[in-house]
N, C-alpha and C positions, 0 to 999 in steps of 0.2 A: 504494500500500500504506500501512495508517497499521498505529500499534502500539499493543498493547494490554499491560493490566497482565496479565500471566502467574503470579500467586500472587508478585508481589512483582517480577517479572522485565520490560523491557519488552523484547519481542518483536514481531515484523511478524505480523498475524493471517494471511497467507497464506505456506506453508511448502513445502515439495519433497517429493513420496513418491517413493519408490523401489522399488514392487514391480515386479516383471517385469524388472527391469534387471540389465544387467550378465555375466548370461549369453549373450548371443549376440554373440560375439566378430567378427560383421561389423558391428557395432553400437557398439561398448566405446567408440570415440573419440567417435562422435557423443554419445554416453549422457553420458560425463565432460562434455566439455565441456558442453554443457547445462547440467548443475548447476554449475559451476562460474560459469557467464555467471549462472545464476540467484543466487548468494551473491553474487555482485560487481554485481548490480544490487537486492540487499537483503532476498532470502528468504534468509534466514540461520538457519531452523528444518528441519533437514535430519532426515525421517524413515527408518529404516530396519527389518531385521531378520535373526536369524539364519539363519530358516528363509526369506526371500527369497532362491533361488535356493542354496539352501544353502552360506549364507556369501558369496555374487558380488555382490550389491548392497550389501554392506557393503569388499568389498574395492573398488568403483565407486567409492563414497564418497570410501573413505580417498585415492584416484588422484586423484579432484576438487579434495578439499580442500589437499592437500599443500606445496601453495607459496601457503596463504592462511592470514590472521591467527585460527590455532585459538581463541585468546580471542573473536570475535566470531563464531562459529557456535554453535547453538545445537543439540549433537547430538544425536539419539535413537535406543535400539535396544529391541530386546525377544528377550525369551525364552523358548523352550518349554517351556512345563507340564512337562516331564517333566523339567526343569532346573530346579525350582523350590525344589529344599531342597541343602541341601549336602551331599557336595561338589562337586555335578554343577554349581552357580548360579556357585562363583568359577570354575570349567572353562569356563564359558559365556559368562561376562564378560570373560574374559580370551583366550578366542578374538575375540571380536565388537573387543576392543579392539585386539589383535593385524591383524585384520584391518584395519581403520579406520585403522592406524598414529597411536594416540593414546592418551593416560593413563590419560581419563578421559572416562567419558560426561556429559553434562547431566543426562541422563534415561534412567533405563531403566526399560523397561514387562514386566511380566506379559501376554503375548502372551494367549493367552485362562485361563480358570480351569480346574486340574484336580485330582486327590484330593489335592494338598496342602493341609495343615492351614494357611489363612491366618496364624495366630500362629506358624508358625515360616517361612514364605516371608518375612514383615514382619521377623520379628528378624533373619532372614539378611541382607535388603537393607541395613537401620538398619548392621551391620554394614558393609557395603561400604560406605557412606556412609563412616560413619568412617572408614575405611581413606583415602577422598581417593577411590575406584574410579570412583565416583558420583556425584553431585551432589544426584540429587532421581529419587526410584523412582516408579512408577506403575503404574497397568493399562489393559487395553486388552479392548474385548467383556467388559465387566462389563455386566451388569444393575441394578436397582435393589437386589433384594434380599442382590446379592453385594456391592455396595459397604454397604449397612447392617452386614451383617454385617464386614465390611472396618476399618468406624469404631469397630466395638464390639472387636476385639482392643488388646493392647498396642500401641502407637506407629502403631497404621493411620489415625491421623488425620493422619498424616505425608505423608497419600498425596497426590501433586503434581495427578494428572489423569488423566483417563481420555478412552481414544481409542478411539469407536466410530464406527459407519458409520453416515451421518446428510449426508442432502441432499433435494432440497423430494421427491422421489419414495418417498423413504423415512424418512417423520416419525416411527417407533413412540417414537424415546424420546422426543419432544416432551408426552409424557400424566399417565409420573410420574418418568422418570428425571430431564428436564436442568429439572426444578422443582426435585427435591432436589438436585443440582447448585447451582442456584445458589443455595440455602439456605444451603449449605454452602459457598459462597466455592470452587467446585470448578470450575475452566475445562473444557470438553469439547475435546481434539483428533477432528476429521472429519474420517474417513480418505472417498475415494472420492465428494468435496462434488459433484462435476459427474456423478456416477452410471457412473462408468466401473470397468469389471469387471461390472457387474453387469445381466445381460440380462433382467430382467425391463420394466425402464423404457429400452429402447434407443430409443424415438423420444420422448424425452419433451425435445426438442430444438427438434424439428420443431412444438412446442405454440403455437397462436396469438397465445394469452395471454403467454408468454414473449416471442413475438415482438414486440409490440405494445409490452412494457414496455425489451423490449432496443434498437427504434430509437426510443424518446423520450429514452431515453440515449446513442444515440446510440454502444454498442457491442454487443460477439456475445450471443446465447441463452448460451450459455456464460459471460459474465461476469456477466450474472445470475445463473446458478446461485449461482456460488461466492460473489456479494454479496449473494445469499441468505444463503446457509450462515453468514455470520459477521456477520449482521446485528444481532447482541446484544451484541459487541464481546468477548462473553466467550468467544471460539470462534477456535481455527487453525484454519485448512482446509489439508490437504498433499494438494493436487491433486499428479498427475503426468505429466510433459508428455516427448519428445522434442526436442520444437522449440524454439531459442530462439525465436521468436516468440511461439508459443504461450505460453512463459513470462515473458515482457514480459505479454501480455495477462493472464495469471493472477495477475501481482503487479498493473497498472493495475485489477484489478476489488478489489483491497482498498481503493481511494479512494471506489468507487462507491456514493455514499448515496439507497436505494430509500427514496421516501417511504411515506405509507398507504396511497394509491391503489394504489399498485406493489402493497403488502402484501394489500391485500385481494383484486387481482386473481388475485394467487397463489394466494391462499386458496383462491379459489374454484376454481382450477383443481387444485390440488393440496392436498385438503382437512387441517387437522390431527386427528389422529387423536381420537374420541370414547370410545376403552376400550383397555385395556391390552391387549399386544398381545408375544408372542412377541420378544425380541430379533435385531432383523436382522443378520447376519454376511455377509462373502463373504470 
């Protein structure tokens, strides 16, 4: 894993998601541990959210982290749209923190965008900031056009990063979003980097080309993906894994440096997008 500058911060570019976790209580011990082995061996970018298992992969979390140094994690939650203005945002913050069993978040994100008025979603966060609640707000499944308009309210230039779904099978915002991104000095978190959840690309694993490129390095189709996804240094990727193994190998593919070759072979097999194109969600 190496680290990247995170808008000032430095952080490990490969991070821990947490969807699906934490509710199936024949699972709870393997799940904790996990991330716990995962922070103690240097993913210290712990992804989560309200609405993941409503509320249970935030209380997984807060179990994980408990007897480890909260100054060196780097936490993040989000919130539902329909918790986006007050007084439902400090209700929401203060459950998620309640859950977590901690102060304050790193990071909280705008889970996806809904009829709130950005200029008063932005002063409310700015708000918790001040407070100490928060550290640094964000969003999450913004588009191009919503983060423009994002920049042009009061203090939305404030905004830390946006975490959208973005791995070699699904390039849409590689056309105009993560261009203004990094115009704008704006890191992308990639949720779902190795394409998991998402059925439309399930054998894209199984791809020759990936293969080809994964044993001249000499490890999985899988650790390509994810050394894809963050191949710009300006990018987390919070894969999310069960296995401690699996998460050893997801943090060793943040070392892994694809050359041109690698790149273009990609290219070709998993072409970048030629026109603007719909924002991919799962």
């Amino acid at each position: 894993m190496s680290l990247i500058d995170f808008n000032g911060i430095s952080v490990p570019n490969i991070g821990i998601g947490t969807w699906h976790m934490g509710s199936d209580s024949s699972n709870y011990e393997r799940d904790r541990d996990v991330i716990t082995y995962g922070i103690q061996h240097g993913a210290t970018v712990i992804d989560t959210a309200e609405m993941y298992g409503s509320g249970d992969s935030e209380l997984l979390v807060g179990d994980a982290i408990k007897e480890l140094d909260r100054d060196k994690i780097f936490l993040i939650s989000k919130f539902y749209p329909n918790n986006a203005t007050e007084p439902n945002l400090s209700r929401a913050l203060d459950g998620s923190l309640k859950r977590l069993d901690t102060d304050y978040l790193d990071l909280y994100l705008y889970h996806w965008r809904g009829s709130a008025p950005l200029e008063k979603t932005v002063s409310e966060l700015e708000a918790l900031k001040q407070k100490g609640k928060i550290r640094h707000w964000g969003v999450s499944n913004f588009d191009i056009d919503d983060m423009q308009e994002l920049v042009s309210v009061p203090n939305g230039k404030n905004v830390f990063t946006n975490e959208d779904l973005y791995n070699m099978g699904v390039r849409g915002v590689e056309y105009s979003l993560l261009p203004w991104q990094r115009k704008h000095n704006l890191p992308l978190i990639a949720y779902a980097p190795m394409d998991e959840g998402d059925s439309r690309h399930h054998n894209i694993e199984r791809n020759s080309i990936l293969q080809k490129v994964a044993d001249k390095h000499n490890v999985s189709v899988y650790q390509v993906m994810l050394a894809w996804t963050i191949r710009d240094q300006n990018t987390i990727a919070i894969p999310q894994t069960t296995s401690k193994k699996h998460m050893l190998d997801n943090i060793a593919a943040g070392k892994i440096k694809l050359d041109k070759d690698d790149l273009d072979m990609i290219n070709t097999a998993f072409p970048a997008p030629n026109h603007k194109t719909p924002l991919d969600i799962i």
